[in-house]
Each structure stands twice: as structure tokens, then as C-alpha cells.
C-alpha positions as a Markdown table, in Angstrom:
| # | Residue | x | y | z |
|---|---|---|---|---|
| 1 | Unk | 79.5 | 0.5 | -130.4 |
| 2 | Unk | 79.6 | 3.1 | -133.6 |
| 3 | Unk | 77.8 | 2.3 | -136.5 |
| 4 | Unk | 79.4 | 2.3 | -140.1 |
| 5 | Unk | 78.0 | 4.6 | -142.4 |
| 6 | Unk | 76.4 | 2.3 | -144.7 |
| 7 | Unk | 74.8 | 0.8 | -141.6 |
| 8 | Unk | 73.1 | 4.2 | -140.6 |
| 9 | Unk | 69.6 | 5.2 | -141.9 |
| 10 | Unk | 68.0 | 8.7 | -142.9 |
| 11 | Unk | 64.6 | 10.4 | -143.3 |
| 12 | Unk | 64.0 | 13.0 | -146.3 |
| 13 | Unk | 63.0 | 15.8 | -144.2 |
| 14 | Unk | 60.4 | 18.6 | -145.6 |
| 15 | Unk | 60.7 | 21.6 | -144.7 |
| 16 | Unk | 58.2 | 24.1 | -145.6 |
| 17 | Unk | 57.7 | 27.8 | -145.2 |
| 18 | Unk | 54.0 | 28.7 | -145.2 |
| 19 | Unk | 52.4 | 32.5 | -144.5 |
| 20 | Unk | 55.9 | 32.8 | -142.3 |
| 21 | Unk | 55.3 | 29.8 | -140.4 |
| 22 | Unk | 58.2 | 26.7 | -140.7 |
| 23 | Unk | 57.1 | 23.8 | -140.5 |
| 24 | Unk | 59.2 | 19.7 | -140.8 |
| 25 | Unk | 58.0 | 16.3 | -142.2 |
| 26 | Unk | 59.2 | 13.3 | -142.9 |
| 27 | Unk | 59.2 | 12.9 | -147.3 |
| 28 | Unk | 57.4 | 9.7 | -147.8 |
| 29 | Unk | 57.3 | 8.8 | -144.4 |
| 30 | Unk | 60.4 | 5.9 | -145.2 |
| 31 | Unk | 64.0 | 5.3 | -143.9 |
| 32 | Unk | 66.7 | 5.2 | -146.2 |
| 33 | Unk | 70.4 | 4.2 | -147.1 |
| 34 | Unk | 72.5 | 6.9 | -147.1 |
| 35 | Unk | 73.0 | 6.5 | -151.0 |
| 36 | Unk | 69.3 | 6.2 | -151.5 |
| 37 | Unk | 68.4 | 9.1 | -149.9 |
| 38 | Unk | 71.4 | 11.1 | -151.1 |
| 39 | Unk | 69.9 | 10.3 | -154.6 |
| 40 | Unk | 66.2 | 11.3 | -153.8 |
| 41 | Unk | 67.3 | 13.8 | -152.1 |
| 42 | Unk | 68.7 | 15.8 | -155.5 |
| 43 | Unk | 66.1 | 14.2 | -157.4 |
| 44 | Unk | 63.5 | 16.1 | -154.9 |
| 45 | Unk | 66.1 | 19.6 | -154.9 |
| 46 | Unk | 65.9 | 19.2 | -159.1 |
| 47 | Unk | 61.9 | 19.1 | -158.9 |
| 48 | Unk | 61.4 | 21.3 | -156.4 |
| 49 | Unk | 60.1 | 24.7 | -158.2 |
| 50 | Unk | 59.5 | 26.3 | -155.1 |
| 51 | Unk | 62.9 | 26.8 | -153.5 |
| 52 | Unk | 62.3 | 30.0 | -152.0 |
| 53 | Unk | 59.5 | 28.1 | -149.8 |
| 54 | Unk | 60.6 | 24.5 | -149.6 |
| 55 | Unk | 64.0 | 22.9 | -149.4 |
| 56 | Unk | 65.1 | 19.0 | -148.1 |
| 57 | Unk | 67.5 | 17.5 | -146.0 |
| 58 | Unk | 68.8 | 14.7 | -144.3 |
| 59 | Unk | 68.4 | 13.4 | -140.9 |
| 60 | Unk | 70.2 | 10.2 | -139.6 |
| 61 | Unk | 67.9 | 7.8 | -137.8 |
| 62 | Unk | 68.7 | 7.3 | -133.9 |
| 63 | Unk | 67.2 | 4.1 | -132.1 |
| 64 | Unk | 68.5 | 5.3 | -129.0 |
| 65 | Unk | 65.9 | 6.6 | -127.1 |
| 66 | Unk | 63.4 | 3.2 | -128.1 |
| 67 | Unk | 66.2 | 0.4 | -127.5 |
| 68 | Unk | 66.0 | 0.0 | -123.9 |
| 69 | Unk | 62.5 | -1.3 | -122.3 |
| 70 | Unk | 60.1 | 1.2 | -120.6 |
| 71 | Unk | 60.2 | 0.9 | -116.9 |
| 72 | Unk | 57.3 | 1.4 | -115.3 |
| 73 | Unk | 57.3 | 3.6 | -111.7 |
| 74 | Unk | 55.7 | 2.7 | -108.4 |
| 75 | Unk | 53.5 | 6.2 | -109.2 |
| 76 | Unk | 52.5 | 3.9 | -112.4 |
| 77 | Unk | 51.9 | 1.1 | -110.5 |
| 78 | Unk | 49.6 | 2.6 | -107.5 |
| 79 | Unk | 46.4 | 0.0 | -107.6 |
| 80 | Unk | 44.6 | 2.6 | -105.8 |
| 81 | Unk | 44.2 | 4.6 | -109.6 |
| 82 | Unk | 40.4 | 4.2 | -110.7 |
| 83 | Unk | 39.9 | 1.6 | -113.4 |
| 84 | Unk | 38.1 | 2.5 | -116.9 |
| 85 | Unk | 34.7 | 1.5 | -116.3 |
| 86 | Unk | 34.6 | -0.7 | -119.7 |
């Protein structure tokens, strides 16, 4: 089942360049539209003074990994595991 376009969601993705290190964040920590974050994402480029050290892009959301239930194991279920003493 393929998703249209305007059904798909994006993070604003940071990334920075600090004493030669790279480092990625989520802007805002929100998901967008694609044409809400296309817009924020030039409205960020146009403020951004630092564009030698920062720059943004886009990342599509995937719900992939977190739509099917968690299955717990036999290992998982072992009784014989010491219980928190709480």
C-alpha cells in the first residue's frame, strides 16, 4: 500500500557542524505536510546566517518499524529472571 504524497509526513532536520564534529536534530521537534515544511524549510535556509556551519533538510516520516506489535521472546519471558525488589 503506497502512500500519496500529500499523505506522507516530514521532519526539519538540523544539521550542524561544530569544532569538526556533525551532528542531526529534529527542528522543532514536529511533523509536517510536505508543503509546510517545504515552506519552513526556505524560511529557515533565508534566516540561517551561518550556512557554512548549519544547513536543513527534509526527512519523510516512516511508521514502519512501530506498526506491528512487539513480540515478546521465551528469553523475555523466563520467570526464573530476579524481580525488582520494589
Amino acid at each position: 500500500m503506497t502512500k500519496d504524497i500529500k499523505d506522507k509526513k516530514f521532519f526539519i532536520i538540523k544539521k550542524r557542524k561544530f569544532l569538526g564534529t556533525e551532528t542531526y536534530a529534529i527542528h522543532d521537534s514536529n511533523m509536517y505536510d510536505l508543503t509546510t515544511a517545504v515552506k519552513k524549510l526556505l524560511a529557515l535556509d533565508t534566516l540561517n546566517e551561518d550556512r557554512e556551519n548549519n544547513s536543513y533538510h527534509l526527512q519523510e516520516v516512516s511508521f514502519s518499524e512501530v506498526q506491528e506489535p512487539l513480540i515478546l521472546t521465551n528469553e523475555v519471558k523466563n520467570s526464573d529472571q530476579m524481580e525488582i525488589p520494589f
